[in-house]
N, C-alpha and C positions, 0 to 999 in steps of 0.2 A: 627859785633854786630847786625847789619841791618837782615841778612840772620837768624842768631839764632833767634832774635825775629819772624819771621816769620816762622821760623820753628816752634818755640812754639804755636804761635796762631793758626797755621794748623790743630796742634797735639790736641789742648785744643777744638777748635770746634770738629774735629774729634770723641772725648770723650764727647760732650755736644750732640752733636748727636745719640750717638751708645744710651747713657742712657734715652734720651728722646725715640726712635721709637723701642729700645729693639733690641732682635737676630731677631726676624722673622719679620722687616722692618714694624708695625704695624698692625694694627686690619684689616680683610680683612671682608669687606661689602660683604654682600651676597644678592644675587637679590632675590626677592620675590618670589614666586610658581607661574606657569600662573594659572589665575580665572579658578574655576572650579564650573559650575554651579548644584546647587540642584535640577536645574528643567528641565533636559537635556533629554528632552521624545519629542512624538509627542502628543497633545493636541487637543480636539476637547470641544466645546461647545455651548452655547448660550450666549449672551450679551444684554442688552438693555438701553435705553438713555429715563429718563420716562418725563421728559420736553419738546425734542424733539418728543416723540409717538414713537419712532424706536427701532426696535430689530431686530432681528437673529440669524447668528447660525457664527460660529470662526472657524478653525483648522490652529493649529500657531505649526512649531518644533521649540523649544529651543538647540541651540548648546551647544557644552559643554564650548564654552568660552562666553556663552549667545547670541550671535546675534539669531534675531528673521526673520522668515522668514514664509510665510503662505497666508492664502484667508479668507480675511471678506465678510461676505454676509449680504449686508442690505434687510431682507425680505420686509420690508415697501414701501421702495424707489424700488425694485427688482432692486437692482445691487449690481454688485461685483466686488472687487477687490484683488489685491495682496497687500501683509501687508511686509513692513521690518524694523526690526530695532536694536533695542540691551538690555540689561538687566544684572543685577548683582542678588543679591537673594533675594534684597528686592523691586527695580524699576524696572519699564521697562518703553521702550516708541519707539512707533515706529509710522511709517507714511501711510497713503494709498491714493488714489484720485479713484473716481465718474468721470468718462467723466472730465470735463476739471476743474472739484472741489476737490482740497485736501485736507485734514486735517492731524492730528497727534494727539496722544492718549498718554497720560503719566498718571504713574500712582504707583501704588505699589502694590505688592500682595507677597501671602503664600500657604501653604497647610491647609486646615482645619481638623478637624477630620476624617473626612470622608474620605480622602486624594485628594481632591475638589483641583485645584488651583481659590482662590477665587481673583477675580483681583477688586479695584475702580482705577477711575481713572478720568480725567478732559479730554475731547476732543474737540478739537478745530479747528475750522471750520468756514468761510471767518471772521476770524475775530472774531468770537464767540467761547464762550466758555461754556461747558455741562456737567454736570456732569454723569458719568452711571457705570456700573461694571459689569464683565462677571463672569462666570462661571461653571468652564473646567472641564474636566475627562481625563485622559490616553487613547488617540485613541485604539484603539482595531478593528480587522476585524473578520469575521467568514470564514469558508471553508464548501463545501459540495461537497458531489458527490456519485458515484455509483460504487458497485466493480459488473460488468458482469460473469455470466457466460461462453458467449463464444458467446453466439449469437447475442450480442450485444442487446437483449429486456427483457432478463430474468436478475433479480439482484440476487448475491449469497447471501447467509445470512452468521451471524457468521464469516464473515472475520478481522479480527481486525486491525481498523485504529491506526497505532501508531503513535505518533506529539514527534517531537523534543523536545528540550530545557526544557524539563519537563512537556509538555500540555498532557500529559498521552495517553489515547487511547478510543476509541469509536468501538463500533461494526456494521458492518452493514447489516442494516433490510432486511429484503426480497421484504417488499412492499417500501418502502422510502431510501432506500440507506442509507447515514449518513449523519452527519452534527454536526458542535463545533462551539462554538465563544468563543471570546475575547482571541484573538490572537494578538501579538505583535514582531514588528519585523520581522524575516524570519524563517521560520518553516516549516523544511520538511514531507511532508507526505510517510508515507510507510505503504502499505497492508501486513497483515501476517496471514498465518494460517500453520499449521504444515505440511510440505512435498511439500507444492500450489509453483508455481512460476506465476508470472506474466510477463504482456508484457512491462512496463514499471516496475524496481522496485520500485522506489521512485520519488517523485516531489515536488518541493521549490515552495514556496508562501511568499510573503509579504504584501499582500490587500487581500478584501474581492472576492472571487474566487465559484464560482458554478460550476458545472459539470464537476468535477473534477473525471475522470472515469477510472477503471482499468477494466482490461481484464483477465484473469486467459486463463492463456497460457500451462499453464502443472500439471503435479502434480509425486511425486517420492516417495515410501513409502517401506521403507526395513522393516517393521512390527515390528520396535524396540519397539514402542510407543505403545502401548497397546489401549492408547484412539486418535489414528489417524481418526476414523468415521467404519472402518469397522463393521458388523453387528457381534453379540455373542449369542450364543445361537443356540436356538432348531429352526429349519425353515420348516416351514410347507407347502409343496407342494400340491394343488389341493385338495383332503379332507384326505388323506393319516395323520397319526400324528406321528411328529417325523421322518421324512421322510432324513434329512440335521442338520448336527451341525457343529456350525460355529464358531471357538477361533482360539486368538492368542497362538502360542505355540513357545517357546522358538525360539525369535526372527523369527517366519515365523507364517504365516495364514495356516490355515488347515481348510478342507474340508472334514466330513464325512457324507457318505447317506448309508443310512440301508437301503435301499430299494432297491430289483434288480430291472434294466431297467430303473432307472430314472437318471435323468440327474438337478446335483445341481447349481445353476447359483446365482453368490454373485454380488452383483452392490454396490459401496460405497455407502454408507449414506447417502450422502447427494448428492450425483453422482455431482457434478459440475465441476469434471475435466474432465468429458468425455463430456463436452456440448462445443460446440465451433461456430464461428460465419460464417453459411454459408450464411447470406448478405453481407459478404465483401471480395471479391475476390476469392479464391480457396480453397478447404475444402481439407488440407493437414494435414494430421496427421499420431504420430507413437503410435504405444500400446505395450507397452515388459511386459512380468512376467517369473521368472525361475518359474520350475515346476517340481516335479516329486513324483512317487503316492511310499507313506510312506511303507505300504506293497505292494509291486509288485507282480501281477499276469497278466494272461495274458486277463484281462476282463478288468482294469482298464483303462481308456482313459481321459486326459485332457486339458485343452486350456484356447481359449479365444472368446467370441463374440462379436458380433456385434449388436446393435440395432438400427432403427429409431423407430419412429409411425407404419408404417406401413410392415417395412423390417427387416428381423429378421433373421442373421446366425450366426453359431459357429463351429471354429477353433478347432477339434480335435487332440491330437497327442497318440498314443499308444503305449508304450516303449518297451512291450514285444517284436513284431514279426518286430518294426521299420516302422509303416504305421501311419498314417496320412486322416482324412476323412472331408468336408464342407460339414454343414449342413443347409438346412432353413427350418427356424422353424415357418412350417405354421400357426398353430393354437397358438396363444400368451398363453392359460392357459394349455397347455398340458404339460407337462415334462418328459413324456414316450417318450422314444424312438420310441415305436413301431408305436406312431400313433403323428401324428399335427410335425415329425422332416421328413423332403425330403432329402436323401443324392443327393449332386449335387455333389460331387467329391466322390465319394466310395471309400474306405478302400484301400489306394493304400501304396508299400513298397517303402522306401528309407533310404537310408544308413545313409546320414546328423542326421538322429534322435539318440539320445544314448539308448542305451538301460539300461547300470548300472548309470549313472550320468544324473543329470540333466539337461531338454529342456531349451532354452531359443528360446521362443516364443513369434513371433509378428506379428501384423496384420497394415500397413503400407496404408493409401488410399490416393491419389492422384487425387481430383476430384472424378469421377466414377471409375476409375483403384482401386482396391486391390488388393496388395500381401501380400500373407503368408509365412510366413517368418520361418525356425526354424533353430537355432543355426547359422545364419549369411548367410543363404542358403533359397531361393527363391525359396518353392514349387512348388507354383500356383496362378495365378492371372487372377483376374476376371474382368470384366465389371458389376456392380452395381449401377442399378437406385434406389439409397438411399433417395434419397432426393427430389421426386418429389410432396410428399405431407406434407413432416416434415422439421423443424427445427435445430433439437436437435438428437443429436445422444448419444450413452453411452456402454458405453465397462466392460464389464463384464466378472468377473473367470468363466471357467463350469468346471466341472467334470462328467462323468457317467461311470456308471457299468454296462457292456455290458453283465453282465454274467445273469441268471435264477436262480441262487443256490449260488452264490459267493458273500455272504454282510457280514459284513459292510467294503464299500471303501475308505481308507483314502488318499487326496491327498494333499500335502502341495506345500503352494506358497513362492516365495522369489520376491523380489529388482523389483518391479512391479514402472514403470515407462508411464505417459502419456504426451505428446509431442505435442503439437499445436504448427504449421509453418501459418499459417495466419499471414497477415500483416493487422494490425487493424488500426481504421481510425483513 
């Protein structure tokens, strides 16, 4: 009888329990979200205490679970200190010490309209207590610098600085390079312009940064783009009218001169890929363009040259008979052959050149060493004092029509590429 009844009362709590706490053993408490602060930026501002006469300037970052952390500057007293402490979204209050003098600052703040974090607060010091309020902005930094052409003293213009995280783009001046602010965070910069490479592609920043400089290292232009800088139109030689025309033609560049015995020479637009920095180390460079003349005969001949200030040749090739000729070109406004062009290499044959398909020609320099280069085959190379009174060099298409009777010459270019090997500072 002893046993049943305690079998029942087992049973009967058993059933007073299941119907108090239910099937799923009661209500399950769920922990709160960690704090997550409204005001989780970097901050900079001014503050001032108008009882005590002091003021300054603040930069405090709020975490995201609010601790405060930063540098107060008392301009009055000139000292400064480190600030830490903690905050939710509507108090803060943190501590700081002056040489062997601390205080603490407690207080409350918000965003105003303006989106201001506007702070009062009470501060307290040996023992005293002050009333004052600051008033902060979203730190912000700016970026500048310079995109080079190559010589490290000329800036290129129209290069387009592009900024991460949505900061858009900038372009840069000729005479001032570029420059953006109110920056936040880490923001990469990257130079662009169509077919340019540069020596660095891009570069990360998170503070305010100057001289921030690119180099343009090469450039590559298969002529798809129509507005890549090439020149268009009619080009007028020495007083001659109509002498060179110059378009994009179904993805390649073309070259036509009406005029026998002249010789037409196209330099990009804005030529900044041919400029490269002979202050810094070795003046190492490569120059490629396919080529080959649209209507072939045996008068037509084309290339590439060469320019300084003062030094001036050009890379002929002639596909008819398979020859190949270097020329300097003494007098800078002449564009006749017959007179201001010196053959220093003469009309010489070889095989390497094609005759039905097209060259693929380069002029490669090495210091003062050049070689000429066609279709992966090493003409002739020279010794060239280029640079004894210039900076800046520029590589140029030529074409000319060797013939007296035979115009107009058409010669088209393809997949023209320029290559800076300089190691910049």
């Amino acid at each position: 009888m002893i046993n049943l009844i305690s079998k029942g009362t087992i049973l009967l709590c058993l059933v007073i329990c299941f119907l108090i706490t239910g099937c799923g053993g009661g209500d399950r408490v769920e922990n709160p979200p960690p704090f997550q602060s409204d005001y989780a930026e970097d901050w900079e501002g001014t503050w001032v205490i108008p009882e005590l006469y002091q003021s300054g300037t603040i930069s405090l970052t709020i975490a995201a679970d609010g601790k405060i952390s930063g540098t107060l500057n008392n301009e009055t007293l000139m000292k400064t200190s480190s600030i830490s402490g903690t905050s939710d979204n509507t108090n803060f209050a943190f501590s700081y010490q002056y040489d062997s003098t601390s205080g603490t600052v407690k207080g409350t703040f918000g965003l105003n309209e303006n989106h201001h974090l506007i702070g009062n607060f009470n501060n307290t010091i040996s023992g005293n207590t002050y009333e004052g309020s600051f008033d902060l902005t979203l730190k912000t930094y700016g970026l500048a610098g310079c995109v080079f052409t190559g010589d490290g003293t000329n800036h290129a213009r129209n290069i387009k600085i592009q900024f991460s995280n949505g900061y858009g783009t900038v372009n840069s001046d000729y005479y001032e390079g570029w420059q953006k602010d109110g920056f936040r965070g880490s923001v990469t910069v990257t130079p662009y312009r169509y077919g340019y490479s540069f020596d660095i592609p891009s570069k990360t920043f998170s503070t305010d940064t100057s001289n921030i400089n690119f180099y343009i290292a090469g450039f590559q232009d298969d002529f798809s783009n129509t507005g890549s800088g090439w020149m268009i139109g009619n080009s007028t030689i020495g007083n001659a009218k109509e002498t060179s025309y110059l378009d994009y033609i179904n993805n390649e560049y073309e070259m036509v001169i009406n005029t026998k015995n002249q010789a037409g020479e196209v330099y990009f637009q804005q030529n900044a890929f041919a400029l490269f920095p002979v202050n810094y180390g070795s003046h190492i460079y490569d120059a490629e363009v396919k080529a080959y003349p649209f209507t072939p005969t045996d008068t037509y001949c084309y290339g590439l040259s060469i320019w300084s200030v003062t030094k001036k040749y050009a890379f002929f090739v002639r596909a008819s008979d398979q020859s190949y000729a270097i020329y300097q070109i003494t007098t800078a406004s002449s564009f006749d052959l017959r007179w201001g062009w010196t053959p220093i290499k003469d009309w010489t044959s070889d095989s390497h050149i094609n005759q039905s398909t097209p060259n693929i020609i380069k002029i490669s320099q090495n210091d003062s060493q050049v070689s000429f280069i066609v279709n992966g085959y090493t003409l002739d190379s020279r010794v060239f004092d280029l640079f004894s009174s210039s900076k800046e060099m520029m590589i140029m298409l030529v074409a000319a029509n060797l013939s007296t009777s035979q115009f107009p010459l058409k010669i088209r270019f393809d997949d023209f590429t320029f290559t800076n090997q300089v190691i910049y500072p």
